[in-house]
C-alpha positions in Angstrom: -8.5 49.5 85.3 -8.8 45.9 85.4 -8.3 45.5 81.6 -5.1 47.1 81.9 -3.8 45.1 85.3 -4.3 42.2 83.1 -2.3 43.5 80.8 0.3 43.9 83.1 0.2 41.0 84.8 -0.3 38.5 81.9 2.9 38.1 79.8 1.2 36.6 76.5 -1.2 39.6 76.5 1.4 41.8 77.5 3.4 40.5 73.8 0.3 40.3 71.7 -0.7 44.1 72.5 3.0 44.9 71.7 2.9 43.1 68.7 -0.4 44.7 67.7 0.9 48.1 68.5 4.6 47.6 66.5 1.9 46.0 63.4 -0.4 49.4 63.4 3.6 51.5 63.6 4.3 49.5 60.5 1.7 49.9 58.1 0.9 53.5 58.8 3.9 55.1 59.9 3.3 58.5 58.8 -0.2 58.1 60.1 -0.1 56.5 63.5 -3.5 56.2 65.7 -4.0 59.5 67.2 -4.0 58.0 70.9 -0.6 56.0 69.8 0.4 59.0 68.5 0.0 60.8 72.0 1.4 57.7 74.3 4.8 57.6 72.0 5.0 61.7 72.2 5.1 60.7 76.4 7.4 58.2 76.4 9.7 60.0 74.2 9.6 63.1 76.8 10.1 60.6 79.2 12.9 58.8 78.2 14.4 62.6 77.4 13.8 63.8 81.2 15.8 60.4 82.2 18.5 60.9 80.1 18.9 64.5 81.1 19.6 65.4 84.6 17.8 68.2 86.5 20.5 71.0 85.9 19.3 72.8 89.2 21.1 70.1 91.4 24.5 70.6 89.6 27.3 72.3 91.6 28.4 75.5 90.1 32.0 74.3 90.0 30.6 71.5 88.2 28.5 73.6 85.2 31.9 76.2 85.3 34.3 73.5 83.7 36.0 74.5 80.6 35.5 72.3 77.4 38.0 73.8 75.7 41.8 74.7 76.1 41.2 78.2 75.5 38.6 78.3 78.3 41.2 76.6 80.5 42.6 79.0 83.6 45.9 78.8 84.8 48.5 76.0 84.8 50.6 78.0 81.7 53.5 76.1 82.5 51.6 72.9 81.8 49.1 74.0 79.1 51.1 77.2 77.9 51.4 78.1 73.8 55.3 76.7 74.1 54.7 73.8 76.9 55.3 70.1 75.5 52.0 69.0 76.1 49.8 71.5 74.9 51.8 70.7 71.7 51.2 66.7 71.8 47.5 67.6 72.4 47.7 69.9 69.0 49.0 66.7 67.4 46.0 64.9 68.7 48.6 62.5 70.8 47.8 61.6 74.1 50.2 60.0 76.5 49.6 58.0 79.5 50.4 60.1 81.9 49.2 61.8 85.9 48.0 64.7 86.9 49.4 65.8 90.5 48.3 69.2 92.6 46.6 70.2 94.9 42.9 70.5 95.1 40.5 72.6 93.0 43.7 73.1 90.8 42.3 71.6 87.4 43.3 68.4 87.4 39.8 67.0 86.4 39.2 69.9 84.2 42.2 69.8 82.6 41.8 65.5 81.7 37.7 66.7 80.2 39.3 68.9 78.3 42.2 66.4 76.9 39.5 63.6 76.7 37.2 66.3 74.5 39.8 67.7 72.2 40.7 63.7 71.4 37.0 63.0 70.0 37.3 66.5 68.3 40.1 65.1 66.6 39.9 61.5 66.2 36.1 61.6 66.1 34.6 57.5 66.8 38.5 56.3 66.8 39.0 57.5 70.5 36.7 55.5 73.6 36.7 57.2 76.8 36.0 55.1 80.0 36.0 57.4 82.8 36.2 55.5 86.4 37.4 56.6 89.8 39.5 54.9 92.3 36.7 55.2 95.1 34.7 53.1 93.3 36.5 51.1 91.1 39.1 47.9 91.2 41.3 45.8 89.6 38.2 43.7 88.7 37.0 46.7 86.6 40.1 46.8 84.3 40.5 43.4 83.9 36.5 43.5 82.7 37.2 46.0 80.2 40.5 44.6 79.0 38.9 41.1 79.0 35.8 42.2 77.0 35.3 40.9 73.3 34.6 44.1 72.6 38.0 45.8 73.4 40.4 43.3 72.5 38.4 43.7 68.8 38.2 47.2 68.4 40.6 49.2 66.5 40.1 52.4 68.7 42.4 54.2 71.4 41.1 53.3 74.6 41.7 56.3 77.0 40.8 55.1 80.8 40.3 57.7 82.7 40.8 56.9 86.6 40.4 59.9 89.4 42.0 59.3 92.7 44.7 56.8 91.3 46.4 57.1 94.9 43.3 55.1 96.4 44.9 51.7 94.2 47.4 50.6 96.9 50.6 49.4 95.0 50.0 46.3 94.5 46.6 46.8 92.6 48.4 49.4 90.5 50.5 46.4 88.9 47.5 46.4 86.6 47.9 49.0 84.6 51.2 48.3 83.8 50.7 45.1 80.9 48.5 46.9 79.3 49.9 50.8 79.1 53.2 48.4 78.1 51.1 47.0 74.9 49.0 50.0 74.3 46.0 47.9 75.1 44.8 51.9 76.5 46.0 54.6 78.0 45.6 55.9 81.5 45.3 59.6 82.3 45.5 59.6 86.7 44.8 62.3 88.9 46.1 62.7 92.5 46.3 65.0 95.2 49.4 63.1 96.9 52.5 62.8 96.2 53.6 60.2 92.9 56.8 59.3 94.3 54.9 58.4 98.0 51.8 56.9 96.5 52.4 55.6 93.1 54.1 52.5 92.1 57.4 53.0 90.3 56.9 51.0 87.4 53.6 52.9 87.1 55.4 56.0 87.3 58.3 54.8 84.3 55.2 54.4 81.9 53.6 57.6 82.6 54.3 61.3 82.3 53.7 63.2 85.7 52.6 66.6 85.2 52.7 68.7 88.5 50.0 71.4 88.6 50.2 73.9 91.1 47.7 76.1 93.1 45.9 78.8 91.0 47.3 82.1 91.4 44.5 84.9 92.8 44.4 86.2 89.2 43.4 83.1 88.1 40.7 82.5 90.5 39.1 86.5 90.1 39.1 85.4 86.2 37.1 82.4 87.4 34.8 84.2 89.7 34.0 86.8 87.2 32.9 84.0 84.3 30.9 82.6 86.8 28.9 85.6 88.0 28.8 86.4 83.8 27.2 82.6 83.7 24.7 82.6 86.9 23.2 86.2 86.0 25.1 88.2 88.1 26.4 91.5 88.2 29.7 93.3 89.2 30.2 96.7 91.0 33.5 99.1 90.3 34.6 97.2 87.6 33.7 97.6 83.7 31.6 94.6 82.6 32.9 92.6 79.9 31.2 92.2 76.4 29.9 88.4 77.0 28.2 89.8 80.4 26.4 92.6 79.0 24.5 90.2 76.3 24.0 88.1 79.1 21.8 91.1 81.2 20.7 92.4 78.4 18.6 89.2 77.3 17.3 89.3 80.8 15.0 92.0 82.9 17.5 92.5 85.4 20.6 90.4 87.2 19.8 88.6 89.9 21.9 89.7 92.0 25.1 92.4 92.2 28.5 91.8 94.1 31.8 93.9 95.1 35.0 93.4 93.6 36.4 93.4 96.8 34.2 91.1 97.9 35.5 88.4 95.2 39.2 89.7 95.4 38.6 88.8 99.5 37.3 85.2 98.1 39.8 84.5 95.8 42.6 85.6 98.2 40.5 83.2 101.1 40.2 80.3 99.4 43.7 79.5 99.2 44.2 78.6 95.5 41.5 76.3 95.1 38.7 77.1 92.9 36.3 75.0 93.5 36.1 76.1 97.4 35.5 80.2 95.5 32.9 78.8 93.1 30.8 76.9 96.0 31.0 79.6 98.0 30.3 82.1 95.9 27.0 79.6 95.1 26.1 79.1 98.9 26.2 82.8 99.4 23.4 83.7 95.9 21.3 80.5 97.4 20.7 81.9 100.9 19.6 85.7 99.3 17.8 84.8 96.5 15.9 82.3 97.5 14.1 84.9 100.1 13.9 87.7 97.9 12.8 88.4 94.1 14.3 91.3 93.4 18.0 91.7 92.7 19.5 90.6 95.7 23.2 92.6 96.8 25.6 89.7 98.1 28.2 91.4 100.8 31.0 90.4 102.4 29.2 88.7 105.4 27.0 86.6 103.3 30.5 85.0 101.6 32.2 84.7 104.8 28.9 83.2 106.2 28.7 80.9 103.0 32.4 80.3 103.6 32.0 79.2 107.0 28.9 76.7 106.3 31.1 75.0 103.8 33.9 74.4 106.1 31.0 73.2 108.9 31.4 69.4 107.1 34.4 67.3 107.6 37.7 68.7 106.4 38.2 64.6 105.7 35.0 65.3 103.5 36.3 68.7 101.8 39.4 67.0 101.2 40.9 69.7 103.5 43.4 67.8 105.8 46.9 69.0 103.7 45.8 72.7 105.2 45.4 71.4 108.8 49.0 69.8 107.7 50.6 72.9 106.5 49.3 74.8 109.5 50.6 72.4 112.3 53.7 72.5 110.6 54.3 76.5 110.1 52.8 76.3 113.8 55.4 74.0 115.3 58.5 76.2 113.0 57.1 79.5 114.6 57.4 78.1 118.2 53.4 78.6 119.0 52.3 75.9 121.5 48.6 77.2 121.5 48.3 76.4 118.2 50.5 73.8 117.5 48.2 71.7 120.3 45.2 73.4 118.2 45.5 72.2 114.8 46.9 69.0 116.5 43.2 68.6 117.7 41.7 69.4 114.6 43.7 66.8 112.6 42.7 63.5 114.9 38.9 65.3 115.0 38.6 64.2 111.4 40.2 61.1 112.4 43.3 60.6 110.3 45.6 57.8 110.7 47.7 58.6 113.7 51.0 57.2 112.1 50.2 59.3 109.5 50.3 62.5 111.6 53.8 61.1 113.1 55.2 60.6 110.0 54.8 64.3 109.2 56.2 65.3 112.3 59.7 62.9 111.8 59.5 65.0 108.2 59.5 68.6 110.9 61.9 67.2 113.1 64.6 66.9 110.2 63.5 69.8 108.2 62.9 72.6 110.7 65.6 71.2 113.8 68.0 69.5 112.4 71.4 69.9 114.3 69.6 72.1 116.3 68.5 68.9 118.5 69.4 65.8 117.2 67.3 64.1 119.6 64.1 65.4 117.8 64.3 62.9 115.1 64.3 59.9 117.5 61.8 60.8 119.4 59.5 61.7 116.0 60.5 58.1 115.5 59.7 56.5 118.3 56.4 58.5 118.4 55.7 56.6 114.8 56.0 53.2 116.4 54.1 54.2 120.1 51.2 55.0 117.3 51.9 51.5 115.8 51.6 50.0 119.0 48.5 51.1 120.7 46.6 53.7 118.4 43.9 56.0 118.9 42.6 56.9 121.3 45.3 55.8 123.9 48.5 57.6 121.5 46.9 60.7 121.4 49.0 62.2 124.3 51.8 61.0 122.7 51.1 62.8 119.5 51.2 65.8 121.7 54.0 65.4 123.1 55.7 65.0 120.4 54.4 68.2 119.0 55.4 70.1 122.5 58.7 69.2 122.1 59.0 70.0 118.6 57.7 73.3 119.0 59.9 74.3 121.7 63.0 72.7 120.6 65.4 75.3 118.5 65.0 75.6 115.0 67.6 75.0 112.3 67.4 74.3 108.4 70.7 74.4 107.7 70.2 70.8 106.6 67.1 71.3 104.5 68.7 74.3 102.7 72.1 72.9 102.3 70.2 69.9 100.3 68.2 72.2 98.0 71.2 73.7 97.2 72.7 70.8 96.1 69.4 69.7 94.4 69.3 72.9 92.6 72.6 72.8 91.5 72.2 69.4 89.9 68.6 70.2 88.2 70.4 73.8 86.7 73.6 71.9 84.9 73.5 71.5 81.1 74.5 69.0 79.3 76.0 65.6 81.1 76.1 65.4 84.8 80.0 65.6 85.5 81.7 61.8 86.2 82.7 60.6 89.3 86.5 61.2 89.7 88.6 58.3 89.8 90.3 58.5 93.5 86.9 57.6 95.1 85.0 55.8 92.6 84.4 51.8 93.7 87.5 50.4 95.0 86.7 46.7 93.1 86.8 48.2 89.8 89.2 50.8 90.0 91.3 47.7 91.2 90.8 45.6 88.3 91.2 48.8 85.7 95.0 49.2 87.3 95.6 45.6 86.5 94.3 45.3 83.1 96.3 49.0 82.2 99.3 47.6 84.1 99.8 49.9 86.6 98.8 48.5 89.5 100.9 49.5 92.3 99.5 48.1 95.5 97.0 50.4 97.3 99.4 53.5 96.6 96.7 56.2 95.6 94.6 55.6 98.3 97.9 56.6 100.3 97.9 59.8 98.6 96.4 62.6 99.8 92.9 63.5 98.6 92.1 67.3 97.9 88.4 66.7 96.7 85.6 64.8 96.7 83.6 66.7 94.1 83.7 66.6 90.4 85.6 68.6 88.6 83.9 72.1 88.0 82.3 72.1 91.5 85.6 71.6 93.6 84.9 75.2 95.4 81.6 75.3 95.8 80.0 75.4 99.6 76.2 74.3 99.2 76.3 75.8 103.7 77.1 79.5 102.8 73.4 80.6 102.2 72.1 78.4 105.0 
């Protein structure tokens, strides 16, 4: 023992023993000293359990991601046989480009997947640096823009960056140089909205893919691999080829579920899979680790499973946009109970208290309207009461704000009348139609009468105007379906 705190302790010994032991590795390699032999066999299973993680402490959602487009679920629209992307990806070209949807939608699945098909294709010409806004800043890009290493290379540099929304605009400036010269390309994912959160230079450089929540289809076919992949069984439904080789290499599943138990979870969960897959994990944890034998998971385990989830933050779960949703569909239906309720539960996880007024000037126009102008101005001046003295003094005034919206009458008209147009618009083919000349800017129209020579005062504005559409759209009434 004290031979070897020497070693340890003394540098130059430290080196000679090194030496001696790299000398005895070089003239007998195939040969080495028997206890050399044993201490590099160690350190080799050493340095493999470091590089390795324990696989035990990874999420199920986390093991279930696809590493392959045709082990991708849902989003057809986005990754479909005929969508544009899926067809650049083919091609082995990657745009910059952001991912936006809700969560558990695929956003960070879908990117692995991009990111894995580019080293498939390109092989060592493609670098992948993956980062994420929580964690990162601009001092990270700049370091890997700035290093010899990158301004050298001949590879396509792929960054990467989850929760792009956390750059504030400003630090988003960035990116923009260097997607501009093709220094690298960025790949974002987001759970708010581009247009609100993004900067819209960053947005002219990227491609913005909007992925939506999976359909209940979607999330059963998820379910069902995953029960397949954790040794599981399912009752009153055939079991597919890949899940009988599965049990078969085994003595017996671990544990058996329903069908209607997982058609119940993926109709619960609301579109997001990665709240079904946890779940579904929570709920084989708490029976098999009590029992050996194949365990039966029930309905009650999963909604027990389902409710410790939801026992963290919703800040935490990333859960706040369905305490939105429901405070708004509250406040349309006229229910004060549970307008106050879900009031509550959105300053619990303390969000920003402008933020929840901001959402409410959004109700006041979209579900009152004409109905009561005066809703908008008091959503207003509810924004700037939360400027002024914030939580915890503007709470009340958050609340009243919500009481009044709640009982005020309800009108989209507005709202409707605007999709109408909107849709109208997105539907046309070809050109949008031109302004017509009896309202277009006054300045202009001026000077074309004078260069044609017919300039005759302010005559047509004297004449009397039938329409203010464009021609093809002179009948059309965007308020009849309202």
């Amino acid at each position: 023992m004290m031979h070897r705190n020497l070693i340890i302790l003394c540098p130059e010994i430290k080196v000679s023993t090194s030496k001696r032991f790299l000398s005895c590795e070089n003239i007998s390699e195939k040969n080495p000293p028997k206890k050399h032999r044993a201490n590099t066999a160690i350190n080799r299973t050493n340095m493999n359990q470091q590089k390795s993680p324990h696989k035990e402490f990874i999420s199920l959602s986390e093991k279930m991601r696809p590493t392959c487009l045709d082990d991708y679920i849902g989003q057809e629209r986005i990754i479909g046989s005929h969508a544009v992307l899926k067809q650049l990806l083919i091609k082995g070209h990657v745009p910059s480009m952001i991912f936006w949807g809700p969560p558990g939608c695929g956003k960070t699945s879908l990117t692995n997947v991009i990111l894995k098909l580019s080293k498939e294709i390109h092989g060592n010409k493609v670098h992948v640096i993956n980062l994420s806004a929580t964690s990162s800043g601009v001092s990270n890009i700049r370091n890997i823009v700035n290093t010899p290493k990158t301004k050298s290379t001949k590879k396509q540099i792929i960054i990467f960056m989850d929760e792009i929304h956390r750059f504030n605009k400003l630090q988003q400036d960035i990116f923009l140089p260097h997607i501009e010269a093709g220094t690298f390309t960025l790949i974002g994912t987001t759970t708010e909205n581009p247009s609100y959160s993004l900067n819209s230079a960053l947005l002219s450089r990227c491609r913005v893919f909007a992925l939506t929540k999976l359909t209940i289809p979607n999330i059963m076919e998820i379910l069902c691999k995953a029960v397949s992949f954790i040794n599981g069984e399912i009752h009153s439904v055939p079991q597919p080829t890949n899940l009988r080789n599965i049990l078969s290499c085994n003595s017996k599943p671990r544990f058996s579920i329903n069908k209607m138990v997982l058609d119940w979870l993926a109709e619960i969960c609301d579109g997001d899979a990665r709240v079904a897959l946890n779940s579904l994990e929570l709920a084989v944890k708490n029976k098999i680790s009590y029992e050996l034998n194949t365990v039966s998971i029930t309905l009650e385990d999963v909604k027990e499973s389902l409710k410790q989830a939801h026992t963290l933050s919703d800040k935490q779960n990333n859960n706040t946009h369905h305490l939105y949703s429901a405070l708004h569909k509250s406040i349309r239906a006229g229910k004060e109970n549970a307008s106050l309720y879900w009031l509550a539960r959105i300053m619990a996880v303390k969000e920003d208290p402008v933020d929840i007024a901001r959402r409410l000037i959004r109700i006041a126009s979209e579900d009152i309207g004409l109905a009561d102008p005066d809703a908008l101005g008091i959503a207003v001046h509810t924004t700037y009461g939360c400027q002024m003295i914030g939580m915890p003094e503007c709470d009340v005034i958050l609340a009243q704000c919500v009481i009044y919206l709640t009982r005020a009458p309800k009108s989209q008209v507005i709202y409707n009348a605007l999709k109408s147009a909107e849709n109208i618009i997105a539907k046309h083919k070809g050109p949008q139609p031109t302004v017509p000349l009896h309202i277009r800017d006054k300045s202009k129209q001026e000077k074309l009468s004078y260069i044609s020579g017919q300039h005759k005062g302010n005559s047509f504005h004297k004449e009397k105007i039938s329409t203010y559409l464009p021609f093809g759209l002179q009948n059309v009434n965007f308020f009849l379906e309202c």
